[in-house]
C-alpha positions in Angstrom: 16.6 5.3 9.0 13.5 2.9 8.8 13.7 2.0 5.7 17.5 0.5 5.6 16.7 -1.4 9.4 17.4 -5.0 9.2 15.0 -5.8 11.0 12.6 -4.6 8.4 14.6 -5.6 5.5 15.0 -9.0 6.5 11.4 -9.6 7.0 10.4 -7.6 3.4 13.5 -10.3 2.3 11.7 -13.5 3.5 8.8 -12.4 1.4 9.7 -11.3 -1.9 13.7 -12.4 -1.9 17.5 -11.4 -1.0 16.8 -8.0 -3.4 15.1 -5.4 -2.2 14.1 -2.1 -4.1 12.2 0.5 -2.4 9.1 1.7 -4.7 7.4 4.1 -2.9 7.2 5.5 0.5 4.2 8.1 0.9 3.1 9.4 4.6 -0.9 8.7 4.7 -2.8 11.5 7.1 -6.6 11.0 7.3 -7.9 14.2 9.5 -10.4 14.2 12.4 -13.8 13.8 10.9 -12.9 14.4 6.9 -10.1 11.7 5.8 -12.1 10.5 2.9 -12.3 6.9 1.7 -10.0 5.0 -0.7 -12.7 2.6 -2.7 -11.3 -0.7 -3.4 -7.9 -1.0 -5.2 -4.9 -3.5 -5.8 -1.7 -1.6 -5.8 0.0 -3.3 -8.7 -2.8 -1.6 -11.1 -0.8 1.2 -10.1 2.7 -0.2 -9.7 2.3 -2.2 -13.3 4.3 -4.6 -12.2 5.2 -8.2 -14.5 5.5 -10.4 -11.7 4.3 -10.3 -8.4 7.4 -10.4 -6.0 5.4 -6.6 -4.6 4.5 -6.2 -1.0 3.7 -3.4 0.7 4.0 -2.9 4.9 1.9 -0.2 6.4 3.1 1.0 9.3 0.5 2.6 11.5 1.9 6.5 13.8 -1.1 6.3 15.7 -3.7 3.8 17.0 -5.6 2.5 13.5 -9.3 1.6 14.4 -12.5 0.8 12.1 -13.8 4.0 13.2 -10.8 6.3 12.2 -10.5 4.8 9.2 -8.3 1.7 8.9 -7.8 -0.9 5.8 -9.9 -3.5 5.1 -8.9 -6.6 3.3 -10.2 -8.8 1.2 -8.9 -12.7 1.8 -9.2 -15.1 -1.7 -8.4 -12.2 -4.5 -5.3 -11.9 -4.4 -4.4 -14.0 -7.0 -5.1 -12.0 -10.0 -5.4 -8.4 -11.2 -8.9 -7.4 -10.9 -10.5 -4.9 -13.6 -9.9 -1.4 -12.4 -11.4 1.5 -13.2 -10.1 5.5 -13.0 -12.0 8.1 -11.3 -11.0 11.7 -11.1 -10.9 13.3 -7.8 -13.5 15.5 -5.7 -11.6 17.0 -3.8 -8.9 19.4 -3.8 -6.2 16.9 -4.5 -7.0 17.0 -8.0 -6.2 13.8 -10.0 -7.4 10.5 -11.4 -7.1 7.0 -8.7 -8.0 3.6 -9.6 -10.6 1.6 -8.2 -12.5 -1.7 -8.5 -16.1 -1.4 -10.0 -17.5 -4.2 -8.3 -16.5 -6.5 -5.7 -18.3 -8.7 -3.0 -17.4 -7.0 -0.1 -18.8 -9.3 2.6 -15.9 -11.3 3.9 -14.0 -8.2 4.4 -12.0 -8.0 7.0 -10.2 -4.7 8.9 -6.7 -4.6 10.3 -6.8 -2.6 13.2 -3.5 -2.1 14.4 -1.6 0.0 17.8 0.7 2.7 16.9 4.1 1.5 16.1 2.7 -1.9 14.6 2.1 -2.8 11.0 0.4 -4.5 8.5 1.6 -6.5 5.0 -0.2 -7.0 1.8 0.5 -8.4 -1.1 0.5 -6.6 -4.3 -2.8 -7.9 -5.6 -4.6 -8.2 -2.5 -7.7 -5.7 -2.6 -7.7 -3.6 0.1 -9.8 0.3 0.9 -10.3 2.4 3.6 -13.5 4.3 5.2 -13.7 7.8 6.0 -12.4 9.2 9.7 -14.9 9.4 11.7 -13.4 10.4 14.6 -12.1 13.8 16.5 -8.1 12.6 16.0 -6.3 12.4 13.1 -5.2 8.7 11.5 -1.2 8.9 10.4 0.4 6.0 8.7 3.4 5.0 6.7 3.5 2.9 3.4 6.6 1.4 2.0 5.6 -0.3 -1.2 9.0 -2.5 -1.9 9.6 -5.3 -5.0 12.3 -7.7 -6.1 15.5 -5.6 -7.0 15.9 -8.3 -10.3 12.4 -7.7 -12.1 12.2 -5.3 -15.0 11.3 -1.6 -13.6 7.6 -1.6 -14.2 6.4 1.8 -16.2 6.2 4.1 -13.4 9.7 3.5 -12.6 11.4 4.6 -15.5 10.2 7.7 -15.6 11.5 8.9 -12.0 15.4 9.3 -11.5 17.0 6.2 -10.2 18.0 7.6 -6.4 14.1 7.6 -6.4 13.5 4.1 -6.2 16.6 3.1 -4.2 17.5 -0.7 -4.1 18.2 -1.1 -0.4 19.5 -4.4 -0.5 21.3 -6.7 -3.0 22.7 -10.3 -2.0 22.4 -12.6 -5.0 
């Protein structure tokens, strides 16, 4: 299984240390010509996390381009939490998501990646994604993974514990 291959583990481990809990692990379809956009966000406004040993590693299923939709980065803010603000849904995935108000965009930079590669963030660095404008679908993996020994931020105490699995534990 991906998530418990060394090879993966080991790199997650020379990031955030030798204990690794998986978070979250959501499957990310944008389809031909309406996957929407995902306004500017830093994941640990969702994770609420009290330090910042969170990464997440997107792995792209098919070929991620600018004009299918792929994440952009923003280099330099990733050393704080930004002010976030929450916005209910449009569409028919009803729901609230988080976004940043206002942010200068200009230095932003996408990560196009081939199928089968990847991309890492840190939890704080702001990221988004533009619509699909394209006549194939954009499919990606995210595995959102933090230190095994910091205190379960909020969202994890509420889901059972074989939910948020610690994959590997060495000290």
């Amino acid at each position: 299984m991906l998530i418990n291959d060394s090879r993966l583990l080991d790199m997650v481990e020379s990031l955030i240390g030798p204990d690794i809990r998986l978070i979250h692990y959501p499957g990310i379809y944008k389809p031909a010509y309406t996957g929407g956009e995902v306004r500017w966000h830093q994941d640990n406004d969702y994770f609420k996390v009290a330090e910042n040993r969170t990464i997440s590693v997107w792995l792209a299923l098919d070929d991620v381009t600018v004009e299918n939709g792929c994440m952009w980065y923003l280099p330099g803010h990733h050393h704080q939490l930004l002010e976030h603000e929450q916005l209910w849904s449009t569409s028919e995935k009803k729901g609230f998501y988080l976004a940043i108000p206002e942010i200068d965009d200009t230095r932003a930079l996408p990560a196009e990646i081939k199928s089968g590669g990847f991309a890492i963030h840190h939890c704080l660095m702001p990221h988004r994604s533009l619509k699909n404008e394209t006549a194939r679908p954009r499919r990606g993996l995210a595995m959102h993974f933090m230190d095994a020994k910091m205190p379960d931020p909020e969202m994890l105490s509420i889901l059972p514990e074989d939910a948020t699995p610690v994959l590997r534990r060495r000290s």
